[in-house]
N, C-alpha and C positions, 0 to 999 in steps of 0.2 A: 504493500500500500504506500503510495506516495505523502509525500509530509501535507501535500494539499488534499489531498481525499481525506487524510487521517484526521488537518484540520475541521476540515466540512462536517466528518461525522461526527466528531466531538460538540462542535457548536450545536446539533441537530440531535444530540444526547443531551446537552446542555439544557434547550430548550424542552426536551420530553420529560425531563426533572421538573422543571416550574411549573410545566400544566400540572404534571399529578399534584408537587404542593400546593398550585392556587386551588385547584378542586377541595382542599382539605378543609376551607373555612366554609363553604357551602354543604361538606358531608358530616362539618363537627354538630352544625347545626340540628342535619337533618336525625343526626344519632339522640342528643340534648332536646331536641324541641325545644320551643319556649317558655316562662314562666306561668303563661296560663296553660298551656296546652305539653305540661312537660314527657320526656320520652323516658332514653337512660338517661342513670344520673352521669354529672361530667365524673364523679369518684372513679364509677365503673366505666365508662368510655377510656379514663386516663388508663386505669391497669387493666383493661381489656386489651386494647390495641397496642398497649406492650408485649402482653403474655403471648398475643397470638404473633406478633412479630421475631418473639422471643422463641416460639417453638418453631418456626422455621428457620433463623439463625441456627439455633441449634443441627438442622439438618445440612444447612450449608455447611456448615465449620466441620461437620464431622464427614462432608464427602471430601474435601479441601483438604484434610487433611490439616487443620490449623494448630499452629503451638500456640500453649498458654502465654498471654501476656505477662510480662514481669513483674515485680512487686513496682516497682519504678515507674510503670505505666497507668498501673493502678487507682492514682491519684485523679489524675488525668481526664480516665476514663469516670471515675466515680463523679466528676464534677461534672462530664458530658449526659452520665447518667441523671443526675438529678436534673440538666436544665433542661433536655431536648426528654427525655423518657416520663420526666414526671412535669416539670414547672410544668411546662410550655403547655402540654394539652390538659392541664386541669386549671390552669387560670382562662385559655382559651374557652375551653369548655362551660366553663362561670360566666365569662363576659358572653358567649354566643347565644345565652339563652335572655337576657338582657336587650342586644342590639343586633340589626343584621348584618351578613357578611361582608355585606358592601360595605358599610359602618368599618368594619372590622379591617377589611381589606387598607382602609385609608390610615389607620392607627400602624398596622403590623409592615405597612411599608417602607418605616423605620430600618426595619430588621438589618439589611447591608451595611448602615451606617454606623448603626446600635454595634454590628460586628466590629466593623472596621475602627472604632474608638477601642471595644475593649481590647481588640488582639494590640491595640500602637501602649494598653495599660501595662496587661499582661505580658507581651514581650517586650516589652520596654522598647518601642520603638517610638521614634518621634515624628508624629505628622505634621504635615503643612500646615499652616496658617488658613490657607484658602478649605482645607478639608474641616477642620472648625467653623468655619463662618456659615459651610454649606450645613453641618451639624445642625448648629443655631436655627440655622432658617427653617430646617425641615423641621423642628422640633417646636418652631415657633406657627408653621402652618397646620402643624397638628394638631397641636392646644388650640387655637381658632377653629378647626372644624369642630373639637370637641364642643368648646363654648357653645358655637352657633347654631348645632342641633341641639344640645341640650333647652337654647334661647327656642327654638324653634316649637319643642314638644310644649313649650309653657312654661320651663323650669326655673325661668330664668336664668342669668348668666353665671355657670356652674359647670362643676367638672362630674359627668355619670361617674359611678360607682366602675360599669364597664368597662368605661375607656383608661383609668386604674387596676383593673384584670389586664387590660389588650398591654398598656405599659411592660407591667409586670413579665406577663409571658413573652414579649421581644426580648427584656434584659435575660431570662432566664433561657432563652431559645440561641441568641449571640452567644453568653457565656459558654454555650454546651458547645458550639461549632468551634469557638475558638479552643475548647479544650481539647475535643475532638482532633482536632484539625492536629495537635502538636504531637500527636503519637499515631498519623497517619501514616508518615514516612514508612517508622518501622514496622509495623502493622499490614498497610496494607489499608487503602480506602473503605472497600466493602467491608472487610472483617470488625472495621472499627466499629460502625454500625450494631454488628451482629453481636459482638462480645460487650457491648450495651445493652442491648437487648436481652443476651443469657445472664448476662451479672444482675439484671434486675428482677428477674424470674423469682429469687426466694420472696421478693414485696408485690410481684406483679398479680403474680399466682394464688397466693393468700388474700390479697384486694379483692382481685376480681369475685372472689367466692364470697368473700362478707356481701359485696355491693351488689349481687347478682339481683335483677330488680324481681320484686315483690309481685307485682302488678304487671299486666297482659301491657306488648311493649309494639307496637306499627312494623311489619314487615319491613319498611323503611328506614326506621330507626335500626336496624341489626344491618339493615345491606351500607348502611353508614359508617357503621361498625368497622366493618369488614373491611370496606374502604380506604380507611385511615388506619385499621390493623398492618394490613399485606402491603399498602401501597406506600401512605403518606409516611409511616416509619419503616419501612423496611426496602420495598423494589425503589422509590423514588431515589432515594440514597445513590442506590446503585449506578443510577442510569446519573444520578448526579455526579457523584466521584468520576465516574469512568470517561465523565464527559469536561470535564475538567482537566484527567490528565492527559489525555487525545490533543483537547482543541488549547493546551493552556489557561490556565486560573482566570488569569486577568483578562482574556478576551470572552471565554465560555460565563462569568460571572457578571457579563452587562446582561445576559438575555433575564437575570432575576424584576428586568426591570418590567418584564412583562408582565408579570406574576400579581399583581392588585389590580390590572385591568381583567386579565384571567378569570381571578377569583369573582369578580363583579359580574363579569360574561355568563359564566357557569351558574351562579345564582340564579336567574334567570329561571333558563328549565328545570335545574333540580328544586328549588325552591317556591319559583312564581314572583320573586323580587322583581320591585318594576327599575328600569333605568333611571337614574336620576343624575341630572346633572352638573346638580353641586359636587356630589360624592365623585363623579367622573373627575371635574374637575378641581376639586381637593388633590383626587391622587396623581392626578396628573403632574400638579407644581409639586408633589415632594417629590415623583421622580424625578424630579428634573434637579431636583437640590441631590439627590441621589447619585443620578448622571457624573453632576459636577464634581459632588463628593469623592466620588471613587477616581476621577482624575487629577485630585491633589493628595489619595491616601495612600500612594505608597512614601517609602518613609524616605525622609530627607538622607541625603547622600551625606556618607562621612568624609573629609577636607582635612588631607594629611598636611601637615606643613612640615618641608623640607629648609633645611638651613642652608643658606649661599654660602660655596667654597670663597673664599677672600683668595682674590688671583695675589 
């Protein structure tokens, strides 16, 4: 395969990565239902769609033939495990029964930015000047969508409860990738995923059985399930990683910008969400602060100073 095919096909994984995760806030919903009309609980949605991710990992790792991770890794992983395995889809879970996904979509498209600060915390890298100010911005159009649908339902000018879930679950969804991300190398993309998933089996497995719902649950709400079990945590991974090291990081990781008009799209028929064009247009200016962002976030170059020979 040539280095240009190999590009193509990676951007083209790249992109089969974000549709499955923009789907993910339309199928959290349709698992959760809403507060009048609730489904599963987000408890059982969170360690449901672990466990069952968790037990297909399992089958992967053990035809792959995979070694156990180090104690060294460990760290790492447990920190990838609580943001992306547990935060992320149990505050998402909370806030989706609250707001719609298009709502959601405009809050969670922080996410690349929300990344790209904590990885310049955690590996002590120093970003640009201009990747902050793009920060600010996007963080500043988000709190204004906040305010204005809140202004809008009657609540006056206030912050929902939700749009503190949706926060929440970006800081804890960032934190996991960038943990992730630092024990990929030796790992291996997919596996890290999967030895996620199996490490969280002893809380996933026990959860899901406490939270197993009570009450007769909409054929809908389990194929939702199902949805964000196999796909949102476990295949999307795949096709994300692989698509990434094919087409390169930094060019495979603009197509995330599609991913909240996706999520918006997809609402649509799985849902019945009508289009609205503030929400479009919300997330259209954080992508753009986004866009920007990511073109001042890699990290400032180091600047050796060398001493003149005296002729």
């Amino acid at each position: 395969m040539t280095a240009l095919k190999r590009e193509t096909l990676g951007m083209w994984l790249g992109v089969l990565g974000v549709a499955i995760f923009a789907v993910t806030l339309p199928m959290t919903r349709l698992a959760t239902g809403t507060a009048e009309a609730p489904q599963l609980s987000p408890w059982f949605v969170t360690f449901g769609r672990a466990a069952l991710a968790g037990a297909l990992s399992l089958v992967f790792l053990a035809v792959t033939r995979s070694t156990l991770p180090t104690a060294t890794q460990h760290k790492s992983l447990d920190m990838a495990l609580m943001g992306n395995a547990i935060g992320y889809p149990l505050l998402l879970g909370f806030a989706l029964r609250q707001v719609t996904s298009g709502h959601a979509a405009v809050i969670t498209a922080l996410l690349p930015l929300a990344t790209a600060a904590i990885a310049a915390w955690v590996l002590h890298q120093r970003a640009r000047l201009g990747f902050w100010i793009c920060a600010v911005l996007g963080s500043a159009l988000v709190v204004s969508f906040s305010l204005l649908r809140t202004h809008q339902q009657g609540h006056g000018f206030g912050f929902e409860w939700a749009d503190l879930l949706l926060l929440g679950a970006v800081l804890a969804a960032s934190t996991g990738y960038v943990y992730g991300a630092q024990v990929t190398h030796a790992l291996g993309a997919e596996r890290v995923i999967c030895w996620i998933c199996v490490m969280a089996l002893p809380l996933t497995v026990p959860g899901a059985l406490l939270t197993w719902p009570a009450h007769s649950v909409d054929p809908s709400a389990w194929l939702g399930l199902v949805y964000v079990g196999v796909f949102s945590m476990w295949a999307g991974f795949f096709a994300w990683y692989r698509g990434m090291a094919m087409g390169g990081a930094l060019k495979v990781s603009q197509t995330q910008l599609l991913q909240p008009f996706l999520s918006i799209l997809a609402a649509v028929p799985i849902l019945g969400e009508p289009l609205e064009w503030v929400t479009l247009g919300f997330a259209l200016a954080v992508m753009a602060t986004v866009f920007l962002g990511k073109r001042y976030s890699a990290p400032l170059p180091v600047v050796y100073r060398t001493s003149k020979k005296s002729s």
